[in-house]
N, C-alpha and C positions, 0 to 999 in steps of 0.2 A: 400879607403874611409871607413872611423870607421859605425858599424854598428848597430844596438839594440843590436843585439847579440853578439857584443865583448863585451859589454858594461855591459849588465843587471847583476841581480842577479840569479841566476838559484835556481829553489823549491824554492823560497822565502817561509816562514813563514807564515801561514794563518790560519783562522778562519772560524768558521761556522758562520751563521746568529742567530739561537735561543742560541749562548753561551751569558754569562753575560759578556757586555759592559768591570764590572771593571778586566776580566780576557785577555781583548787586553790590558789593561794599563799591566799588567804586564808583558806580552810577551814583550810589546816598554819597558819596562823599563828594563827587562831583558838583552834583547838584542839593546840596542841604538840603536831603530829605532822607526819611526815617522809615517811610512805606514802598514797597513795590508788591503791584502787581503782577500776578503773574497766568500766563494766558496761551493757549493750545497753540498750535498750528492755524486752525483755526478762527484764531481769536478770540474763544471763549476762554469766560473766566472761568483756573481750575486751582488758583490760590491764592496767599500773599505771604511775600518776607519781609520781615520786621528786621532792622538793626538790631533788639533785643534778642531776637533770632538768631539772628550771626554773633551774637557775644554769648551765645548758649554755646552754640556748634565750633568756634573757632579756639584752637589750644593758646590762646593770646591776648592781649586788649585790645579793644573794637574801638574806635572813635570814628566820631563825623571832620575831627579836624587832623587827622592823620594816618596819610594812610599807612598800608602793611609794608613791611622791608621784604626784601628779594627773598630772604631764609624765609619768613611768615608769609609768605605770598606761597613758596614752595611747598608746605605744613599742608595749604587749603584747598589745594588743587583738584584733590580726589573729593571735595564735599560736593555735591550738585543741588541747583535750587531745589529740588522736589523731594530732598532728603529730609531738607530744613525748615521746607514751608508751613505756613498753616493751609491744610487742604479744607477744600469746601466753607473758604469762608461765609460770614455773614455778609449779608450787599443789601442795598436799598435803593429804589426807586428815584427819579430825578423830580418825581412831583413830587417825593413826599416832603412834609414837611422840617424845617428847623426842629422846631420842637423830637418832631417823633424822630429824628436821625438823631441828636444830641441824647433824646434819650436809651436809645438801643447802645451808642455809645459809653454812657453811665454805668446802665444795667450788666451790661456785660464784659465792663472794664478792658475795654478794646480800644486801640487808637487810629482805626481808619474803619472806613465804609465802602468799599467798591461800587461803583453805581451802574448798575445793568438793565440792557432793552429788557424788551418783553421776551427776544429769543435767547438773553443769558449773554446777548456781548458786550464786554465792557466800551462804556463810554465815559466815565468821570473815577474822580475820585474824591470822597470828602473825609475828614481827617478832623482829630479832637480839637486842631490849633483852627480849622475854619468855621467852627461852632464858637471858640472863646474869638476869636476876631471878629463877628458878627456880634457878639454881646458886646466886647468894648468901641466896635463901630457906634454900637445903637446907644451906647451912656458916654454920659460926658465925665472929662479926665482930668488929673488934676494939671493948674497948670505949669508948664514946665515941664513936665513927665511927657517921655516918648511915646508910643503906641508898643514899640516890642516890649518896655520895660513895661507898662501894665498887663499886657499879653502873659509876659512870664512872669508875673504875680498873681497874676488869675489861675494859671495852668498850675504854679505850686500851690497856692490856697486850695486848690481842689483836690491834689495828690495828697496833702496836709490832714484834710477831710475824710479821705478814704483812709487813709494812715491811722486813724483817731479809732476811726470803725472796727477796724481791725485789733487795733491795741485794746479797745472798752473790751473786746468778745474775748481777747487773750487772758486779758485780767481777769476778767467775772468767772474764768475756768479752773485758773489758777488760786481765785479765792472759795469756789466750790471747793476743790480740790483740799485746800486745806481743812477747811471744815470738816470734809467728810473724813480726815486720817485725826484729825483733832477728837471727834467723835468716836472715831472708831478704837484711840488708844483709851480714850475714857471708860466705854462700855463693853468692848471686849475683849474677853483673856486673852492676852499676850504670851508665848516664852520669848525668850531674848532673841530668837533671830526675827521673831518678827517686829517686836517693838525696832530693834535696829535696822528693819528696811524704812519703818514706818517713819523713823527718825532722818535716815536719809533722803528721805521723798520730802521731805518738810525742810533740809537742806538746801535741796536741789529748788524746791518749787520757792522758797521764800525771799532772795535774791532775787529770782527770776522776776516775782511780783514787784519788789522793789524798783526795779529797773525799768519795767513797763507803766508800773505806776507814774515813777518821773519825765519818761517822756509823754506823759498821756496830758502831765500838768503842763510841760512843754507846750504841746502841743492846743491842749486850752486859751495858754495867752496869748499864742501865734493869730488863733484864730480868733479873738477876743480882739486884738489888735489889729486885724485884717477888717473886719465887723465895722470900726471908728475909723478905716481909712490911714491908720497909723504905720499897716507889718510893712516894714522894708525901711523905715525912717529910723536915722539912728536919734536917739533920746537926747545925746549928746549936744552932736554938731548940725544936726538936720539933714546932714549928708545922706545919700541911698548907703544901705545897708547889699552887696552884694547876693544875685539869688541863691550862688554857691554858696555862702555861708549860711543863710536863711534855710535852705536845703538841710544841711548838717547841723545846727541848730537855729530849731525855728523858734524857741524863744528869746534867740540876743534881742537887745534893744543897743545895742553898740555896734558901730559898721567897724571895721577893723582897725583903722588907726587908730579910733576915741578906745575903742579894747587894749591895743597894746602899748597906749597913753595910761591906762589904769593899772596895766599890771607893773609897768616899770616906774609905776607913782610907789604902789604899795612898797614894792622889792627897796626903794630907797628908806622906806620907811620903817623896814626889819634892823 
């Protein structure tokens, strides 16, 4: 049974608390990575900063493929790790298991683990891309296909998943929601300003349902087609479908050329 410790990163890469924020962007952009630890005087662990983190905190766009300009490097100087951080992360053991690490991962939709002795000092790191590497280690791939491109088919299928969760509970709120103003102008007396809010709540909220509804069906096929082995294949040419497109709509079955082969068919055809 795979363990934290076949698994993690050993001395991961880490930060104090009072260095300047724009000095963990460069470490992640250094080294393409997304997590840092971050650790006392001491060496104990006392947080971590996320990339996501620094694209909260910084007045600018945060990438891993480029860095900050001299002016936006100047902007970030006054941030310091410990402003930004998550304090008192969650950490897991080097015995414990795949399983229960990937799960703690899930549950609490986090993308790292800091892995710590018995005395609290960090000794590893594991991370949600060394849980889906371990799963496409352990199953066989199609052939032809890399290892990163199933990796980052795995890691969107499962963002896709969480996405879906979140949209069913947005929906089901928003069709409560009408019900209950549907209801409420049937059965109780109204004057006009209140039917007119009632009217604009039904406005605001029916659009909205709209719109959640169609990425919900989106995201249905996505994963209906993820399911058969199919999401990322365009229907077309067989070509990969890119993940940044698939990302922004996870329903195409068209990779981009066989799409903008369709649109400039029709447009001849008006």
């Amino acid at each position: 049974m795979l363990k934290v410790a076949d698994l993690m990163t050993l001395d991961p890469l880490v930060i104090e608390p009072d260095a300047a924020a724009v000095a963990a962007l460069d470490l992640m952009i250094d080294q393409g990575i997304r997590h840092l630890p971050v650790v006392d005087r001491r060496e104990r662990l006392c947080g971590v900063v996320s990339l996501d983190d620094l694209r909260a905190a910084f007045p600018f766009s945060v990438s891993l493929t480029r860095p900050p300009s001299v002016s936006e490097r100047e902007t970030a100087l006054g941030c310091a790790i410990g402003e930004v951080m998550t304090h008192g992360p969650l950490t897991v053991r080097a015995d414990a298991t795949l399983a229960e690490a990937a799960g703690m991962l899930a549950k609490f939709r986090i993308g790292c683990l800091p892995v710590v002795d018995a005395e609290g000092r960090l000794i590893g790191i594991f991370t949600e891309t060394d849980a889906l590497r371990a799963l496409v280690d352990g199953a066989p791939t199609k052939a032809g296909a890399s290892s990163a491109r199933v990796l980052d088919l795995e890691l969107l299928t499962a963002e896709l998943r969480a996405e879906r969760e979140r949209i069913a509970k947005q929906l089901q709120r928003l069709q409560d929601s009408e019900r209950e103003l549907s209801a409420t102008q049937h059965d109780v007396p109204m004057d006009s300003a209140e039917r007119a809010r009632c009217l604009e709540d039904v406005a605001v909220d029916g659009p909205l349902a709209a719109l959640a509804a169609s990425r919900l069906a989106a995201l249905d096929h996505a994963l209906a087609r993820a399911h058969r082995g199919r999401f990322g294949v365009c229907e077309d040419c067989g070509r990969e479908i890119s993940v940044a497109r698939l990302r922004a709509l996870p329903g195409a079955t068209q990779c981009m050329r066989c799409a903008s082969g369709s649109r400039r068919g029709s447009e001849a055809t008006r």
